[in-house]
N, C-alpha and C positions, 0 to 999 in steps of 0.2 A: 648161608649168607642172608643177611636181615638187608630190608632196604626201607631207607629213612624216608617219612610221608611231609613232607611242609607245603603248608597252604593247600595240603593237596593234590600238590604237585611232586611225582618221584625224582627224587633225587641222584643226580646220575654217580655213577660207579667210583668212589672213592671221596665223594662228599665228605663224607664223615671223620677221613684221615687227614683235609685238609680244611677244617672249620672246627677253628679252638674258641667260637663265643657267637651267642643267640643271634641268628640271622634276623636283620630290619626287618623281614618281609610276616616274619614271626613276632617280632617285637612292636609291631604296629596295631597286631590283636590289641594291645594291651595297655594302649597310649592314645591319648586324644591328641589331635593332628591342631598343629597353629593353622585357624585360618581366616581370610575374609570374610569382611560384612557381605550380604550377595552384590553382585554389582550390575550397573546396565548402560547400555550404549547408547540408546534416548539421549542421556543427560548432556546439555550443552551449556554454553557459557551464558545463558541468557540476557544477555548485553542489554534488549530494550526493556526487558524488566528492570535492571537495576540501574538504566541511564534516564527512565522516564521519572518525572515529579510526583507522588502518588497524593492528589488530592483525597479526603473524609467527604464522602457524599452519605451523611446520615439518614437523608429521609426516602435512598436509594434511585434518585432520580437528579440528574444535575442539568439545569439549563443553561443555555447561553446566549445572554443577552447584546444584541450588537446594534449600533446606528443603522437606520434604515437602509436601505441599497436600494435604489431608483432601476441601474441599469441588472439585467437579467444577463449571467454568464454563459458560456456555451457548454454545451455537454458532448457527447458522442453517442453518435446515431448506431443503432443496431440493424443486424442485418439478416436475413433468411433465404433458404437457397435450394432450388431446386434442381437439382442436375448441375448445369453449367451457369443455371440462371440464377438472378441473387436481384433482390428488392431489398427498399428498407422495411424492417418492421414500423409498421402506419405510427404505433403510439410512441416510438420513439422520436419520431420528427417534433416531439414537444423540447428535445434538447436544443435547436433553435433559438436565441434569444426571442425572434419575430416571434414564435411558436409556442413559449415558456407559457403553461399555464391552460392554453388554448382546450376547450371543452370538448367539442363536438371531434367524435372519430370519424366520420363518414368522409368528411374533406380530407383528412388525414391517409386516410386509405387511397383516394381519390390521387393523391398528390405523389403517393408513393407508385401507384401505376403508370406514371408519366413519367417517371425514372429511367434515363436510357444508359444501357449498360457500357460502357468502354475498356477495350483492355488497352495500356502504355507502354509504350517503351521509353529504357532511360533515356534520358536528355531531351524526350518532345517535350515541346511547349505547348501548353495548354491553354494558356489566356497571356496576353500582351498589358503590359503597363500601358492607359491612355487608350484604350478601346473600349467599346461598349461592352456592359455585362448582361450578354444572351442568356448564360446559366450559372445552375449555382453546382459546385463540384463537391461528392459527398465518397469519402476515399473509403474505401471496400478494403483492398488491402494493397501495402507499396508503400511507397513515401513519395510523398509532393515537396519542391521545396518552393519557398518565396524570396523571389529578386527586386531589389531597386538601382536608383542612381541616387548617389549620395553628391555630397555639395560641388565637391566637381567633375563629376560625371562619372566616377567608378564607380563598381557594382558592388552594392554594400546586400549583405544577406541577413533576410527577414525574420527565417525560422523558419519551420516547416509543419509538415502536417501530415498525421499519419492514419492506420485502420482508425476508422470509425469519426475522424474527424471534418466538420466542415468547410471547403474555403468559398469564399466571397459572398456569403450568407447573407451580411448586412445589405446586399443588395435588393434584398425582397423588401424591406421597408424604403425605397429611396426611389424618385421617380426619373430620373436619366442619372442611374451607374455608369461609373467607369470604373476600369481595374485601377486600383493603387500601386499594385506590382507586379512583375510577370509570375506564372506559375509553370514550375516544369520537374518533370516527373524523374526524382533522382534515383528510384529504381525501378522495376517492371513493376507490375498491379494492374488490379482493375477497380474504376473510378462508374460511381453513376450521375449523370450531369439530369438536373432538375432544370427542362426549359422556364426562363422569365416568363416568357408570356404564356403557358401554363398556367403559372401562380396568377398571374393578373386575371386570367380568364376565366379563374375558380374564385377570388377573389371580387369579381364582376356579380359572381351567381349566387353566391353567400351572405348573406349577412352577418353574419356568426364572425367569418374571418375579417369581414373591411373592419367590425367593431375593435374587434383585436388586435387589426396593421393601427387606429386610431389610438388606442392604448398605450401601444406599444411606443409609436413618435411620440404622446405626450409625456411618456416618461422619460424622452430620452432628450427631450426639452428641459426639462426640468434642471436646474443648477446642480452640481454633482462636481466633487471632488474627482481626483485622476483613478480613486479606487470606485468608484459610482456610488458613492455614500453621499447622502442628500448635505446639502452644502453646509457651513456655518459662516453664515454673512457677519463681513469683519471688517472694520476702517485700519488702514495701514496708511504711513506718511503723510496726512494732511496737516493743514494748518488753517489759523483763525478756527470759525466756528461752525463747522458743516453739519448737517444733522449725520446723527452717529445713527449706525444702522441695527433695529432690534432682529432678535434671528432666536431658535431654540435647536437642541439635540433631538432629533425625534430616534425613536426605537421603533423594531421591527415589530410589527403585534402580532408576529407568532413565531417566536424564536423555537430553536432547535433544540427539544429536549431528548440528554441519554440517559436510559435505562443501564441500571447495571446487569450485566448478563452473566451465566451462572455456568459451569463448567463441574458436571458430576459425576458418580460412578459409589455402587454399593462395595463395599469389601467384606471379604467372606472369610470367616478363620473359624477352623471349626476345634470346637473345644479341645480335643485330646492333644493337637498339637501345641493349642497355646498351655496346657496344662502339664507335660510328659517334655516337652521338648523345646522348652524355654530356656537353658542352661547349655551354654553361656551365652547363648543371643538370644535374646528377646523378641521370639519370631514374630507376635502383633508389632512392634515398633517397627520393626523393618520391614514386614507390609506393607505398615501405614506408610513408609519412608519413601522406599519406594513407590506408591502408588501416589502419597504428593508430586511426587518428583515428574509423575507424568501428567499432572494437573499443570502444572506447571508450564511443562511444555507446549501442552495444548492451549495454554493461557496466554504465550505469547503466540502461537500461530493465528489464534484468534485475533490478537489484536494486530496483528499485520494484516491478514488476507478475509476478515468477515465481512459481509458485503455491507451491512448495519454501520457498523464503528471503526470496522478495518482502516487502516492508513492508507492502502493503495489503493479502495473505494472512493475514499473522503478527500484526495488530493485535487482541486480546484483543477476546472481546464486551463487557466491562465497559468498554473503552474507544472502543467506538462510539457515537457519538453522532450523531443527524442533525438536520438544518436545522430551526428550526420552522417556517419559513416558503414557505424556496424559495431565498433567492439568500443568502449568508452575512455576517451583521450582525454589529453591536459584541456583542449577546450572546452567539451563536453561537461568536463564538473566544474571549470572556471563559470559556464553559464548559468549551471544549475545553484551554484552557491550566491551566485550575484542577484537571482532572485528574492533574498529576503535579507535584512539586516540581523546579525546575531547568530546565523548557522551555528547550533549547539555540536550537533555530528553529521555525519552519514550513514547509513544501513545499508549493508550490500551483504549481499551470496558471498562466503568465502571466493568461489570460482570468479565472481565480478571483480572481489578484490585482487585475487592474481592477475585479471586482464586488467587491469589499469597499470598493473604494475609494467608489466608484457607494455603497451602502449606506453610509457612512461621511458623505461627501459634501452625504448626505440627511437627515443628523439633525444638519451644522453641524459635523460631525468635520474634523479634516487630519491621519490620522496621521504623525508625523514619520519622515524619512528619516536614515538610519547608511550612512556609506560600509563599506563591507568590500571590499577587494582593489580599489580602485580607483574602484568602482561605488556609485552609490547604492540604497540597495535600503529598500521601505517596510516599518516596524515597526507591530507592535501591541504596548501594553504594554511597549514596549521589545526587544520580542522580534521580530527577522529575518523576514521572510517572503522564501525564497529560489524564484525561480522555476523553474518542471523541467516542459518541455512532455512528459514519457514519462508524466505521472499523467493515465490515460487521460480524454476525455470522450463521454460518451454518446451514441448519437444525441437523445435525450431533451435535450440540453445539459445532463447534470449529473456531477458530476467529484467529487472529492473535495479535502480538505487535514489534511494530514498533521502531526502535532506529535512531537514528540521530543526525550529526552534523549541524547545520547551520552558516552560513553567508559565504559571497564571501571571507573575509581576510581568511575563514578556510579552505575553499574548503571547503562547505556542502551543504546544500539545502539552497533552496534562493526561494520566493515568487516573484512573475513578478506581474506589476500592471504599467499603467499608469494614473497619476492623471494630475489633469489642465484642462481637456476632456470639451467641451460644457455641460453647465446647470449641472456643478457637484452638486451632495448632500453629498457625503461621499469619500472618495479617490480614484477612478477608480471606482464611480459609478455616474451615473446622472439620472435624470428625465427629458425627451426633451416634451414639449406640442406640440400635432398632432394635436386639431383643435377641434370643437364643429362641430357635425354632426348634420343633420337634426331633430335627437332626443333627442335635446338638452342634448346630453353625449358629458362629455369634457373625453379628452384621452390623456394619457402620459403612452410615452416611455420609461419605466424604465430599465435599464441596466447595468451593471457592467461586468472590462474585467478584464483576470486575469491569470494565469497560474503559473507551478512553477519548478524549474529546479533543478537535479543532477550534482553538478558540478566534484565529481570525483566517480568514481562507492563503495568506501567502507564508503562513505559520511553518509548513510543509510544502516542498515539491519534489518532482520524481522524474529523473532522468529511465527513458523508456526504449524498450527495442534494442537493449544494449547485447550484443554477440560476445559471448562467453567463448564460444568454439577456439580453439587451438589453430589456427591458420599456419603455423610452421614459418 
Protein backbone atom coordinates (compact mmCIF):
# COMPACT_ATOMS: atom_id res chain seq x y z
CA UNK A 1 0.00 0.00 0.00
CA UNK A 2 1.66 3.46 -1.12
CA UNK A 3 0.35 6.51 0.92
CA UNK A 4 -0.10 9.92 -0.80
CA UNK A 5 2.31 12.95 0.57
CA UNK A 6 0.50 16.70 -0.06
CA UNK A 7 1.93 19.64 1.41
CA UNK A 8 3.42 17.23 3.48
CA UNK A 9 0.77 16.24 5.07
CA UNK A 10 -0.38 12.18 4.90
CA UNK A 11 -3.10 11.61 3.45
CA UNK A 12 -5.66 9.60 5.13
CA UNK A 13 -6.74 6.01 3.98
CA UNK A 14 -8.69 6.11 0.85
CA UNK A 15 -7.74 9.60 -0.38
CA UNK A 16 -6.80 8.67 -3.39
CA UNK A 17 -10.07 6.58 -4.33
CA UNK A 18 -12.08 9.46 -3.57
CA UNK A 19 -10.13 12.73 -5.32
CA UNK A 20 -10.65 12.68 -9.16
CA UNK A 21 -8.66 16.51 -9.62
CA UNK A 22 -5.51 18.51 -8.03
CA UNK A 23 -6.19 19.50 -4.47
CA UNK A 24 -6.33 23.75 -3.86
CA UNK A 25 -3.90 23.04 -1.25
CA UNK A 26 -1.55 21.74 -4.01
CA UNK A 27 -2.63 23.88 -6.57
CA UNK A 28 -1.65 26.99 -4.67
CA UNK A 29 2.17 25.95 -5.01
CA UNK A 30 1.61 26.96 -8.21
CA UNK A 31 -0.48 30.29 -8.34
CA UNK A 32 -0.08 33.77 -7.20
CA UNK A 33 -2.81 34.45 -4.70
CA UNK A 34 -5.22 37.87 -5.46
CA UNK A 35 -4.23 40.28 -2.89
CA UNK A 36 -4.24 43.49 -1.01
CA UNK A 37 -2.29 46.60 -1.00
CA UNK A 38 -0.82 46.27 2.90
CA UNK A 39 -3.28 47.96 4.94
CA UNK A 40 -3.43 49.96 8.58
CA UNK A 41 -5.53 50.91 11.20
CA UNK A 42 -3.92 54.55 12.03
CA UNK A 43 -5.73 55.78 9.11
CA UNK A 44 -8.67 57.98 9.97
CA UNK A 45 -10.86 60.27 8.22
CA UNK A 46 -8.87 63.39 8.92
CA UNK A 47 -11.66 65.77 8.86
CA UNK A 48 -9.63 68.85 10.28
CA UNK A 49 -7.19 68.33 7.57
CA UNK A 50 -9.55 68.60 4.87
CA UNK A 51 -12.11 71.11 6.64
CA UNK A 52 -9.21 73.70 7.45
CA UNK A 53 -8.22 76.67 4.57
CA UNK A 54 -4.73 75.83 3.74
CA UNK A 55 -2.88 79.13 3.44
CA UNK A 56 0.96 79.38 1.14
CA UNK A 57 3.21 80.76 3.76
CA UNK A 58 6.45 80.93 1.36
CA UNK A 59 8.84 82.68 3.32
CA UNK A 60 7.88 79.78 6.05
CA UNK A 61 6.85 82.10 8.88
CA UNK A 62 3.29 83.69 8.79
CA UNK A 63 2.39 86.78 11.22
CA UNK A 64 -0.62 88.18 12.35
CA UNK A 65 -1.31 91.41 12.49
CA UNK A 66 -4.16 92.65 14.87
CA UNK A 67 -5.46 96.21 16.28
CA UNK A 68 -3.94 97.00 19.58
CA UNK A 69 -5.72 95.40 22.69
CA UNK A 70 -5.56 97.82 25.72
CA UNK A 71 -7.18 95.26 28.04
CA UNK A 72 -5.02 92.08 29.11
CA UNK A 73 -7.19 88.57 28.99
CA UNK A 74 -7.12 85.95 31.77
CA UNK A 75 -5.27 82.80 31.55
CA UNK A 76 -5.25 79.90 34.08
CA UNK A 77 -3.19 79.67 36.91
CA UNK A 78 -1.09 76.29 37.50
CA UNK A 79 -0.63 74.43 40.33
CA UNK A 80 1.97 72.16 42.36
CA UNK A 81 1.47 69.74 45.15
CA UNK A 82 2.85 68.21 47.66
CA UNK A 83 1.09 65.47 49.57
CA UNK A 84 -2.27 66.81 50.32
CA UNK A 85 -0.96 70.44 49.92
CA UNK A 86 -1.22 72.31 46.53
CA UNK A 87 0.19 76.11 45.90
CA UNK A 88 0.05 78.04 42.81
CA UNK A 89 3.08 77.89 40.71
CA UNK A 90 4.57 81.69 41.49
CA UNK A 91 5.16 82.30 37.57
CA UNK A 92 1.91 81.52 36.78
CA UNK A 93 0.05 84.02 38.65
CA UNK A 94 1.35 86.35 35.64
CA UNK A 95 -2.13 84.79 33.98
CA UNK A 96 -3.78 87.49 36.05
CA UNK A 97 -4.80 90.35 33.95
CA UNK A 98 -3.58 92.77 37.12
CA UNK A 99 -0.42 90.38 36.80
CA UNK A 100 0.14 90.03 32.68
CA UNK A 101 3.56 90.88 32.02
CA UNK A 102 4.59 91.53 35.75
CA UNK A 103 8.78 91.09 36.02
CA UNK A 104 9.93 90.52 39.24
CA UNK A 105 9.40 86.70 40.73
CA UNK A 106 10.16 87.12 44.38
CA UNK A 107 6.58 88.86 44.91
CA UNK A 108 5.13 86.27 42.90
CA UNK A 109 6.43 83.49 44.97
CA UNK A 110 5.64 85.69 47.91
CA UNK A 111 1.81 85.96 46.91
CA UNK A 112 1.63 82.49 46.11
CA UNK A 113 2.57 81.37 49.90
CA UNK A 114 -0.42 83.34 51.18
CA UNK A 115 -2.59 81.04 49.26
CA UNK A 116 -5.13 79.36 51.78
CA UNK A 117 -6.05 76.01 50.70
CA UNK A 118 -10.10 75.01 50.94
CA UNK A 119 -11.76 72.16 50.20
CA UNK A 120 -16.02 72.52 49.00
CA UNK A 121 -18.72 71.12 48.96
CA UNK A 122 -21.65 71.25 46.28
CA UNK A 123 -23.87 73.96 46.78
CA UNK A 124 -21.77 76.18 49.42
CA UNK A 125 -21.55 79.61 48.75
CA UNK A 126 -18.42 81.08 48.55
CA UNK A 127 -18.89 84.81 48.03
CA UNK A 128 -22.44 86.80 48.14
CA UNK A 129 -23.64 89.39 45.42
CA UNK A 130 -23.15 92.98 47.22
CA UNK A 131 -20.51 92.07 49.91
CA UNK A 132 -17.08 93.17 50.25
CA UNK A 133 -14.35 91.29 48.27
CA UNK A 134 -11.94 89.86 51.11
CA UNK A 135 -10.29 87.37 48.47
CA UNK A 136 -9.57 86.34 45.40
CA UNK A 137 -10.78 82.55 44.58
CA UNK A 138 -8.20 80.56 42.38
CA UNK A 139 -10.09 76.81 41.59
CA UNK A 140 -7.71 73.97 42.03
CA UNK A 141 -9.98 71.61 40.79
CA UNK A 142 -14.25 71.40 40.84
CA UNK A 143 -16.40 73.76 39.30
CA UNK A 144 -17.62 77.13 40.69
CA UNK A 145 -20.49 78.52 39.32
CA UNK A 146 -21.71 82.28 39.00
CA UNK A 147 -25.16 83.66 40.08
CA UNK A 148 -27.26 86.99 39.61
CA UNK A 149 -30.61 88.70 39.67
CA UNK A 150 -31.76 89.59 36.57
CA UNK A 151 -34.43 92.59 35.76
CA UNK A 152 -36.84 91.31 37.92
CA UNK A 153 -35.39 89.59 40.42
CA UNK A 154 -34.74 85.80 39.22
CA UNK A 155 -31.59 84.22 39.23
CA UNK A 156 -30.12 84.58 35.92
CA UNK A 157 -26.69 82.22 35.50
CA UNK A 158 -23.19 83.84 34.83
CA UNK A 159 -21.07 80.95 33.73
CA UNK A 160 -18.79 79.26 35.63
CA UNK A 161 -15.36 78.49 36.35
CA UNK A 162 -13.25 75.68 36.58
CA UNK A 163 -9.38 73.92 37.25
CA UNK A 164 -7.22 76.46 36.87
CA UNK A 165 -9.36 79.28 36.68
CA UNK A 166 -9.79 82.72 38.32
CA UNK A 167 -12.80 84.35 40.09
CA UNK A 168 -13.06 87.82 41.27
CA UNK A 169 -9.54 88.74 40.29
CA UNK A 170 -10.50 92.19 39.07
CA UNK A 171 -10.64 93.03 42.45
CA UNK A 172 -6.85 93.35 43.19
CA UNK A 173 -6.89 96.40 40.79
CA UNK A 174 -10.19 98.31 42.54
CA UNK A 175 -10.10 99.93 45.86
CA UNK A 176 -13.59 98.96 47.73
CA UNK A 177 -14.71 95.67 45.70
CA UNK A 178 -17.77 94.30 45.98
CA UNK A 179 -18.97 90.79 44.40
CA UNK A 180 -21.00 91.40 41.24
CA UNK A 181 -22.38 87.83 41.74
CA UNK A 182 -22.74 85.05 44.15
CA UNK A 183 -20.24 82.25 43.85
CA UNK A 184 -21.03 78.66 44.66
CA UNK A 185 -19.52 75.64 44.31
CA UNK A 186 -21.49 73.34 41.80
CA UNK A 187 -19.29 70.29 42.51
CA UNK A 188 -16.84 69.25 45.44
CA UNK A 189 -13.08 70.69 44.78
CA UNK A 190 -10.50 72.38 46.28
CA UNK A 191 -10.30 76.14 45.83
CA UNK A 192 -7.24 78.46 47.09
CA UNK A 193 -8.43 81.94 48.32
CA UNK A 194 -5.74 84.80 47.96
CA UNK A 195 -6.48 87.29 51.13
CA UNK A 196 -7.00 91.14 49.70
CA UNK A 197 -5.18 92.52 52.19
CA UNK A 198 -2.22 90.21 51.40
CA UNK A 199 -1.99 91.70 47.96
CA UNK A 200 -2.25 95.29 49.51
CA UNK A 201 0.36 94.67 51.98
CA UNK A 202 2.89 93.27 49.43
CA UNK A 203 1.68 95.78 47.26
CA UNK A 204 2.60 98.57 50.21
CA UNK A 205 6.25 96.89 50.24
CA UNK A 206 6.97 96.75 46.37
CA UNK A 207 7.58 99.15 44.06
CA UNK A 208 7.75 96.92 41.28
CA UNK A 209 4.01 95.77 41.91
CA UNK A 210 2.22 99.47 42.79
CA UNK A 211 4.06 100.50 39.23
CA UNK A 212 2.29 97.57 37.74
CA UNK A 213 -1.36 97.93 39.66
CA UNK A 214 -0.60 101.92 37.96
CA UNK A 215 -0.20 100.46 34.41
CA UNK A 216 -2.56 98.26 34.69
CA UNK A 217 -5.66 100.98 35.70
CA UNK A 218 -4.32 103.19 33.04
CA UNK A 219 -4.85 100.79 30.60
CA UNK A 220 -7.98 100.05 31.55
CA UNK A 221 -8.81 103.74 31.35
CA UNK A 222 -8.12 103.96 28.18
CA UNK A 223 -11.24 104.04 25.45
CA UNK A 224 -11.64 100.44 24.27
CA UNK A 225 -14.16 98.73 22.32
CA UNK A 226 -16.32 95.72 24.05
CA UNK A 227 -13.38 93.48 22.62
CA UNK A 228 -10.53 95.74 24.56
CA UNK A 229 -9.27 96.93 21.15
CA UNK A 230 -8.06 100.61 21.44
CA UNK A 231 -11.06 102.67 20.18
CA UNK A 232 -11.78 104.33 16.72
CA UNK A 233 -13.29 107.77 17.56
CA UNK A 234 -16.34 108.23 15.42
CA UNK A 235 -19.21 110.99 14.90
CA UNK A 236 -22.61 109.29 14.57
CA UNK A 237 -26.12 111.40 14.20
CA UNK A 238 -25.13 114.87 14.67
CA UNK A 239 -26.22 117.83 12.94
CA UNK A 240 -25.01 121.48 11.90
CA UNK A 241 -21.39 121.74 12.25
CA UNK A 242 -19.45 119.98 15.23
CA UNK A 243 -15.94 119.35 14.96
CA UNK A 244 -15.71 115.77 13.62
CA UNK A 245 -13.45 113.72 15.70
CA UNK A 246 -9.75 112.75 14.11
CA UNK A 247 -8.69 109.07 15.53
CA UNK A 248 -6.26 106.30 13.77
CA UNK A 249 -5.95 102.27 13.82
CA UNK A 250 -3.13 101.57 15.84
CA UNK A 251 -1.46 97.92 15.67
CA UNK A 252 0.04 95.73 18.11
CA UNK A 253 4.02 96.24 17.84
CA UNK A 254 4.72 92.80 18.42
CA UNK A 255 2.35 90.58 16.72
CA UNK A 256 2.18 86.80 16.96
CA UNK A 257 4.37 85.14 14.66
CA UNK A 258 4.02 80.97 13.39
CA UNK A 259 6.59 79.07 12.41
CA UNK A 260 5.95 76.25 10.26
CA UNK A 261 6.70 73.03 12.07
CA UNK A 262 7.96 69.95 10.62
CA UNK A 263 6.85 66.32 11.27
CA UNK A 264 9.79 63.56 10.17
CA UNK A 265 10.89 60.22 10.02
CA UNK A 266 13.97 58.37 7.74
CA UNK A 267 12.52 55.26 5.54
CA UNK A 268 14.62 52.48 5.03
CA UNK A 269 14.11 49.81 2.01
CA UNK A 270 16.82 47.94 1.57
CA UNK A 271 17.83 47.25 -2.03
CA UNK A 272 17.05 43.36 -2.58
CA UNK A 273 13.56 43.93 -1.83
CA UNK A 274 12.88 46.98 -3.82
CA UNK A 275 14.80 45.02 -6.50
CA UNK A 276 13.67 40.96 -6.29
CA UNK A 277 10.24 41.72 -4.98
CA UNK A 278 8.68 44.67 -6.72
CA UNK A 279 6.14 42.48 -8.76
CA UNK A 280 3.21 43.16 -8.60
CA UNK A 281 3.38 45.82 -5.89
CA UNK A 282 5.63 48.24 -5.71
CA UNK A 283 7.10 47.82 -2.35
CA UNK A 284 9.09 51.49 -2.12
CA UNK A 285 5.60 53.07 -3.03
CA UNK A 286 3.74 51.49 -0.46
CA UNK A 287 6.29 52.18 2.10
CA UNK A 288 6.30 55.54 1.20
CA UNK A 289 2.33 55.18 1.27
CA UNK A 290 1.99 53.99 4.17
CA UNK A 291 4.50 55.89 6.00
CA UNK A 292 2.77 59.25 4.55
CA UNK A 293 -0.20 58.22 5.80
CA UNK A 294 1.27 58.24 9.32
CA UNK A 295 2.74 61.72 8.69
CA UNK A 296 -0.44 62.60 8.32
CA UNK A 297 -1.88 61.43 11.23
CA UNK A 298 0.57 62.81 13.46
CA UNK A 299 -0.07 66.14 11.47
CA UNK A 300 -3.29 66.49 12.59
CA UNK A 301 -2.76 65.46 16.25
CA UNK A 302 -0.30 68.17 16.16
CA UNK A 303 -2.41 70.67 15.22
CA UNK A 304 -5.03 69.79 17.80
CA UNK A 305 -3.03 69.26 20.89
CA UNK A 306 0.70 71.10 20.39
CA UNK A 307 1.15 73.44 23.05
CA UNK A 308 2.84 76.02 20.32
CA UNK A 309 0.00 76.21 17.52
CA UNK A 310 -2.20 73.47 18.89
CA UNK A 311 -6.07 74.58 18.95
CA UNK A 312 -6.94 73.60 22.37
CA UNK A 313 -3.67 75.60 23.60
CA UNK A 314 -4.58 78.68 21.53
CA UNK A 315 -8.28 78.91 22.48
CA UNK A 316 -8.74 82.36 24.39
CA UNK A 317 -9.91 82.24 28.18
CA UNK A 318 -13.04 84.33 27.11
CA UNK A 319 -13.79 81.50 25.04
CA UNK A 320 -13.74 78.64 27.45
CA UNK A 321 -16.63 77.54 28.49
CA UNK A 322 -17.37 74.43 30.63
CA UNK A 323 -20.06 71.80 30.94
CA UNK A 324 -22.63 72.70 33.54
CA UNK A 325 -23.51 69.54 34.23
CA UNK A 326 -21.08 66.73 33.06
CA UNK A 327 -21.87 65.10 29.67
CA UNK A 328 -22.70 67.98 26.90
CA UNK A 329 -26.43 69.01 26.28
CA UNK A 330 -28.57 71.02 23.83
CA UNK A 331 -27.34 73.97 25.97
CA UNK A 332 -24.01 73.52 26.28
CA UNK A 333 -23.32 73.77 22.37
CA UNK A 334 -26.20 76.25 21.96
CA UNK A 335 -23.65 78.48 24.32
CA UNK A 336 -20.62 77.43 22.73
CA UNK A 337 -21.85 78.31 19.19
CA UNK A 338 -23.39 81.72 20.32
CA UNK A 339 -19.92 82.60 21.04
CA UNK A 340 -18.74 83.72 17.69
CA UNK A 341 -20.51 84.68 14.40
CA UNK A 342 -20.01 82.16 11.33
CA UNK A 343 -19.40 78.72 13.37
CA UNK A 344 -17.88 76.84 10.35
CA UNK A 345 -18.07 73.13 12.41
CA UNK A 346 -17.47 71.46 15.40
CA UNK A 347 -14.48 69.00 16.42
CA UNK A 348 -15.28 66.36 18.87
CA UNK A 349 -14.12 62.72 19.97
CA UNK A 350 -16.34 60.33 18.22
CA UNK A 351 -17.44 59.17 22.03
CA UNK A 352 -18.30 63.27 22.60
CA UNK A 353 -20.36 62.83 19.45
CA UNK A 354 -22.29 59.77 20.82
CA UNK A 355 -22.96 61.62 24.13
CA UNK A 356 -24.72 64.56 22.78
CA UNK A 357 -26.39 62.38 20.96
CA UNK A 358 -27.34 60.15 24.31
CA UNK A 359 -28.27 63.90 25.88
CA UNK A 360 -30.12 64.83 22.77
CA UNK A 361 -31.95 61.68 22.78
CA UNK A 362 -33.09 62.30 26.41
CA UNK A 363 -35.00 65.37 26.05
CA UNK A 364 -36.84 63.99 22.57
CA UNK A 365 -34.10 65.73 20.35
CA UNK A 366 -32.84 63.81 16.67
CA UNK A 367 -30.38 66.08 15.51
CA UNK A 368 -30.44 65.91 11.86
CA UNK A 369 -27.73 64.58 9.62
CA UNK A 370 -25.62 66.55 6.21
CA UNK A 371 -23.78 64.42 4.00
CA UNK A 372 -20.28 66.09 3.50
CA UNK A 373 -17.71 64.11 1.19
CA UNK A 374 -19.74 61.27 1.05
CA UNK A 375 -20.32 60.60 4.71
CA UNK A 376 -23.16 61.39 6.98
CA UNK A 377 -22.17 63.39 9.70
CA UNK A 378 -24.55 64.68 12.72
CA UNK A 379 -25.42 68.56 13.08
CA UNK A 380 -26.46 70.90 15.66
CA UNK A 381 -28.16 74.06 14.70
CA UNK A 382 -27.09 73.13 11.34
CA UNK A 383 -23.74 73.32 12.04
CA UNK A 384 -21.15 70.03 11.33
CA UNK A 385 -19.99 68.07 14.09
CA UNK A 386 -16.89 66.57 12.56
CA UNK A 387 -15.27 63.66 14.34
CA UNK A 388 -11.18 63.78 15.18
CA UNK A 389 -10.24 60.90 17.76
CA UNK A 390 -6.60 63.15 18.46
CA UNK A 391 -9.01 65.62 21.01
CA UNK A 392 -7.51 63.82 23.80
CA UNK A 393 -9.87 62.10 26.66
CA UNK A 394 -9.05 62.04 30.21
CA UNK A 395 -8.66 59.16 32.37
CA UNK A 396 -11.49 61.03 34.27
CA UNK A 397 -13.58 60.31 30.77
CA UNK A 398 -13.64 64.05 29.91
CA UNK A 399 -12.59 65.51 26.48
CA UNK A 400 -13.35 68.56 25.17
CA UNK A 401 -15.23 70.05 21.74
CA UNK A 402 -13.95 72.49 19.76
CA UNK A 403 -16.05 75.31 17.62
CA UNK A 404 -14.57 77.40 14.85
CA UNK A 405 -14.48 79.81 12.24
CA UNK A 406 -12.16 79.33 9.49
CA UNK A 407 -10.64 81.10 6.64
CA UNK A 408 -8.58 84.53 6.38
CA UNK A 409 -11.70 86.47 4.53
CA UNK A 410 -13.46 85.47 8.15
CA UNK A 411 -10.96 86.13 10.45
CA UNK A 412 -10.72 82.30 11.68
CA UNK A 413 -8.29 79.56 11.71
CA UNK A 414 -6.38 79.05 8.77
CA UNK A 415 -3.98 76.02 8.14
CA UNK A 416 -0.08 77.12 7.23
CA UNK A 417 1.73 74.72 4.65
CA UNK A 418 4.20 75.45 2.10
CA UNK A 419 4.02 73.47 -1.14
CA UNK A 420 6.40 73.61 -4.25
CA UNK A 421 9.20 72.17 -1.57
CA UNK A 422 12.16 69.81 -3.28
CA UNK A 423 11.05 66.08 -4.24
CA UNK A 424 7.26 67.02 -3.27
CA UNK A 425 4.87 63.85 -2.85
CA UNK A 426 1.73 65.53 -1.47
CA UNK A 427 1.31 69.46 -0.69
CA UNK A 428 4.04 70.56 1.93
CA UNK A 429 5.17 67.01 2.02
CA UNK A 430 8.28 65.36 0.28
CA UNK A 431 10.39 62.41 0.07
CA UNK A 432 14.23 63.64 -0.36
CA UNK A 433 16.76 60.22 -1.25
CA UNK A 434 19.86 60.31 1.37
CA UNK A 435 21.89 57.54 -0.35
CA UNK A 436 22.46 53.62 -0.45
CA UNK A 437 24.73 52.95 2.57
CA UNK A 438 27.15 50.20 2.87
CA UNK A 439 24.19 47.76 3.54
CA UNK A 440 22.76 48.25 0.67
CA UNK A 441 19.65 50.32 2.47
CA UNK A 442 18.32 53.02 0.44
CA UNK A 443 16.91 55.92 2.68
CA UNK A 444 14.65 58.73 2.38
CA UNK A 445 13.79 61.69 3.94
CA UNK A 446 10.26 61.84 4.39
CA UNK A 447 8.88 65.16 5.84
CA UNK A 448 6.03 67.39 5.88
CA UNK A 449 5.75 71.29 7.30
CA UNK A 450 2.86 72.61 8.58
CA UNK A 451 1.45 74.74 11.25
CA UNK A 452 -1.88 76.63 11.88
CA UNK A 453 -2.91 80.16 13.09
CA UNK A 454 -5.76 82.06 15.19
CA UNK A 455 -6.39 84.99 13.38
CA UNK A 456 -8.68 86.75 16.01
CA UNK A 457 -9.13 85.31 19.60
CA UNK A 458 -13.08 84.43 19.36
CA UNK A 459 -12.24 82.74 15.95
CA UNK A 460 -12.43 79.27 18.14
CA UNK A 461 -13.87 78.29 21.30
CA UNK A 462 -13.96 74.96 23.33
CA UNK A 463 -16.61 73.62 25.39
CA UNK A 464 -14.65 71.78 28.32
CA UNK A 465 -14.94 68.98 31.21
CA UNK A 466 -17.44 67.38 28.99
CA UNK A 467 -18.32 63.56 30.42
CA UNK A 468 -18.21 61.10 27.78
CA UNK A 469 -18.85 58.07 30.46
CA UNK A 470 -21.94 56.04 29.87
CA UNK A 471 -24.18 56.92 33.01
CA UNK A 472 -26.91 54.20 31.91
Amino acid sequence: MTTEIQQGIPAPRGAEQSRSSLGTEAARTLSSTTKSAPQMQEITDRWLLRALPWVEVQAGTYRVNRRLTYLAGRGRVAFEQTGAAVRPVPPSLRELPVLRGFPEDGPLAELADRCVQRQVAPGEVLAEAGHPVAEVLLVVHGKLGRTGTGKYGETTALGGAADGDPVGDEALAQDEPHWPYTVTATTAGTVLALPLDAFRQLAERSAGLREQLRAHREAAARPVNKRGEAAIELAAGHTGEPVIPTTFVDYELRPREYELSVAQTVLRVHTRVADLYNQPMNQTEHQLRLTIEALRERQEHELVNNPEFGLLANVAHEQRISTRSGPPTPDDLDELLSRRRGTKFYLAHPRAIAAIGREANRRGLYPPAREKDGRQLTTWRGVPILPCNKIPISPGQTTSILAMRVGEKQQGVIGLRQTGIPDEVEPGLNARFMGIDEKAIVSYLVSTYYSAAVLVPDAVGVLENVDVAHRG
